[in-house]
C-alpha positions as CSV (number, residue, x, y, z in Angstrom):
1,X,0.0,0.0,0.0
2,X,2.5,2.5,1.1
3,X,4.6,1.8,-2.4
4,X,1.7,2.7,-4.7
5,X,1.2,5.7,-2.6
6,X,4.9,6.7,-2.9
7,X,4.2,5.5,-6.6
8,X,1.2,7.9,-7.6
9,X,3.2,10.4,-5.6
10,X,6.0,10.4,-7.8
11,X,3.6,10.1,-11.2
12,X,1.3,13.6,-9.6
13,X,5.2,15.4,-8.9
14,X,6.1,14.1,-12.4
15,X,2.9,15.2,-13.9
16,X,3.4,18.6,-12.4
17,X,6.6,19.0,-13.4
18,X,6.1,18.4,-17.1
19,X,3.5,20.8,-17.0
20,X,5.7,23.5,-15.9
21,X,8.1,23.0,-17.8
22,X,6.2,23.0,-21.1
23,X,4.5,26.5,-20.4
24,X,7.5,27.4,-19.4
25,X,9.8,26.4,-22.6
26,X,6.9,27.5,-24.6
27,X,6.6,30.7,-23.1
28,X,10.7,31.1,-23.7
29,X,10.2,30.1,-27.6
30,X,7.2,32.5,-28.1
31,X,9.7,35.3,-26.9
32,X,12.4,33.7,-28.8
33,X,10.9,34.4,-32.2
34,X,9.0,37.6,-30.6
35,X,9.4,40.8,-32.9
36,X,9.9,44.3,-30.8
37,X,9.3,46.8,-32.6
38,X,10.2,50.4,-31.2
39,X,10.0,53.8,-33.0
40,X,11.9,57.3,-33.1
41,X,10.5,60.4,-34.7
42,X,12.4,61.6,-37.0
43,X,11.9,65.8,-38.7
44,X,9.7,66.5,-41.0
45,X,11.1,66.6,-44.6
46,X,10.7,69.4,-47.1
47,X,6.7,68.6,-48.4
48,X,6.0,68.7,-44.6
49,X,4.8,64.8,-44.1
50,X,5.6,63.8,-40.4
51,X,8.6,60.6,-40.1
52,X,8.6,57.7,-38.0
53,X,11.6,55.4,-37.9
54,X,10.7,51.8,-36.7
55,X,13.0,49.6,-35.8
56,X,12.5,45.6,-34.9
57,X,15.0,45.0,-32.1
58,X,13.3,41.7,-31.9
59,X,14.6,38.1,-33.0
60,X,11.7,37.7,-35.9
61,X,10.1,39.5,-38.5
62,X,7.2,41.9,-37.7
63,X,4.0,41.1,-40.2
64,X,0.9,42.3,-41.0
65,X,1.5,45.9,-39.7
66,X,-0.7,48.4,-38.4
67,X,0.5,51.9,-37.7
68,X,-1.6,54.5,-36.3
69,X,-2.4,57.6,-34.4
70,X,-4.5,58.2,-31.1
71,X,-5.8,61.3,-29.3
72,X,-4.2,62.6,-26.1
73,X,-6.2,62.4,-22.9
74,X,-6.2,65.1,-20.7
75,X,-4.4,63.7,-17.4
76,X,-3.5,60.3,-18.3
77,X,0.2,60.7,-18.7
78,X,2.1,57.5,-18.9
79,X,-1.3,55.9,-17.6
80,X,-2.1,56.5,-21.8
81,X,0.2,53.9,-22.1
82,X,-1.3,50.5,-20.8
83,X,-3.8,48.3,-22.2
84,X,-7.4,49.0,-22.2
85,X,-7.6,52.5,-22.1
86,X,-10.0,54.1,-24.3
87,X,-8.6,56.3,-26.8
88,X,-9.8,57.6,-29.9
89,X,-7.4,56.3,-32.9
90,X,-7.1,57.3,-35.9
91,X,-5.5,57.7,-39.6
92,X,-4.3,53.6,-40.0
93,X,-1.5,52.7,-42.2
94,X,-1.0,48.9,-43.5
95,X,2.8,48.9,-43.4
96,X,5.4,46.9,-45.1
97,X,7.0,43.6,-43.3
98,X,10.2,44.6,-41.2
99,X,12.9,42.0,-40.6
100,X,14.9,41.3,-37.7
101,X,17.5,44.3,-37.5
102,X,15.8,45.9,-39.9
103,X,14.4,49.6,-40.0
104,X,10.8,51.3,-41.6
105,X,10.7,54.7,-42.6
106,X,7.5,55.7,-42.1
107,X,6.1,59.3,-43.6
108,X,2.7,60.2,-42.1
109,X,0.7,63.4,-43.3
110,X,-0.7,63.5,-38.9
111,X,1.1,63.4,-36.2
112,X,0.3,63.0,-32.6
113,X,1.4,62.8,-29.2
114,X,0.7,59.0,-29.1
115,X,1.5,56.2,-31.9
116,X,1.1,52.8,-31.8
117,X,1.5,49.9,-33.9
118,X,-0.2,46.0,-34.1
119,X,1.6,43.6,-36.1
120,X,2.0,39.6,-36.0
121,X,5.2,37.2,-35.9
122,X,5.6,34.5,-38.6
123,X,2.9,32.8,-36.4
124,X,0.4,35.1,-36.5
125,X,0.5,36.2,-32.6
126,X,-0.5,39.2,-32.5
127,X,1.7,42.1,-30.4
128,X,1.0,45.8,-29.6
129,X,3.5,48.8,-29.2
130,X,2.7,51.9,-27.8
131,X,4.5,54.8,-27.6
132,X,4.8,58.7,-26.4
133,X,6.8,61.0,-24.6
134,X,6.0,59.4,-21.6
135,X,7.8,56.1,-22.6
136,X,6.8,52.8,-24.9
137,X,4.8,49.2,-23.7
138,X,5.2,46.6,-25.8
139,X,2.0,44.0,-25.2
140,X,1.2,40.6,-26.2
141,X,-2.4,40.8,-28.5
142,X,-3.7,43.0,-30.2
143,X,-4.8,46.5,-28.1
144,X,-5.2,48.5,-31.1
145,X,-8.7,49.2,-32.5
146,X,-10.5,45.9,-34.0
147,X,-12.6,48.1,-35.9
148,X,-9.3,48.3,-38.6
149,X,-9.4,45.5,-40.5
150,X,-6.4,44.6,-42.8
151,X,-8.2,45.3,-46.2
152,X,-9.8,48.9,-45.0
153,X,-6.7,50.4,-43.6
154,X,-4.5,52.6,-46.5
155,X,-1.2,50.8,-47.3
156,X,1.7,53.3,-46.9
157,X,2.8,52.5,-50.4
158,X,-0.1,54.4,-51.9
159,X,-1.2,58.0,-51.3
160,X,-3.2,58.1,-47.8
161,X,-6.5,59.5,-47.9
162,X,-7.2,63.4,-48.3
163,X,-9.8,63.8,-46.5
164,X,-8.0,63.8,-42.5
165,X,-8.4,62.5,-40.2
166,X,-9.8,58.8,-41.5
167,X,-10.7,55.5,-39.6
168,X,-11.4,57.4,-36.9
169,X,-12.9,55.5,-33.6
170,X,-14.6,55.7,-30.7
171,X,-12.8,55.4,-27.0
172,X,-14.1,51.7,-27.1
173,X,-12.7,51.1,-30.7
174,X,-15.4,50.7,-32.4
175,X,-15.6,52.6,-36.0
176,X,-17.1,55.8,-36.0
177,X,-20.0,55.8,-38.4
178,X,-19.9,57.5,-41.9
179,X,-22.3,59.8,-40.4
180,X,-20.5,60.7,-37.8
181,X,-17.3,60.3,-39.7
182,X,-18.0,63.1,-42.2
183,X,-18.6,65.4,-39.3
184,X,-14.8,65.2,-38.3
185,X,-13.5,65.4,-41.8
């Protein structure tokens, strides 16, 4: 009696023990492969568009990327920063793929106090980055606006709207309807 005790013991400790250790090593080879994307404004040039740099200081490539802009809040300082605050984004841009090491230029016609980007890995797990002059969060998921889907956000390799702001949204990121849409344009 006492041996199969000692025996189911050791099976329940083993058990454990894997378990651990596979969220554990998975956990390390998500992060492995993570991309980390950070940004650095950069002067305006000449025709007066606004320049982001973005730069993946990560160990895989950043796809599927979706840059935008977001209203200040009066008072929230770094608090602007976290997840699930309720900010009003606008003026997406579908951006091109950016390789470990590598570096994005990215010309805007808005700018704002607060940017952020989503973007997947070669998985597709989704990250978010957020970033102002009170520091930058980098999130696992997406904490951008779901109301910007891939094929209605303006890739930066054509000409962005001209009527500004667009893809506007509501604190709870929901899309702003047209009605209330051409209001703000």
């Amino acid at each position: 009696m006492t041996a199969n005790m000692l025996a189911a013991v050791a099976i329940a400790i083993s058990l454990v023990s894997f378990v651990i250790n596979f969220r554990f090593s998975s956990a390390a080879d998500r992060r492995g492969r993570m991309p980390v994307l950070v940004m650095k404004r950069l002067p305006r040039d000449e025709a007066g568009a606004n320049h982001v740099l973005l730069t993946n200081v990560g160990n895989g490539p950043a796809l599927n990327i979706i840059f935008g802009l977001a209203e200040k809040i009066k008072g929230a300082g770094s608090k602007q920063l976290r997840k699930g605050v309720g900010e009003r984004w606008f003026s997406p841009l579908h951006l091109f793929p950016i390789p470990p090491g590598g570096e994005l230029d990215v010309a805007h016609p808005e700018t704002s106090s607060l940017l952020g980007v989503t973007y997947t890995d070669a998985l597709g797990n989704p990250y978010t980055m957020k970033t102002s002059q009170y520091g930058t969060f980098v999130f696992e998921g997406r904490h951008l606006p779901e109301a910007w889907p891939m094929d209605e956000v303006p890739p930066m390799w054509e000409k962005p709207p001209s009527k500004r702001p667009w893809l506007r949204t509501t604190p709870d990121g929901r899309a702003l309807e047209r009605e209330e849409r051409s209001g703000t344009e």
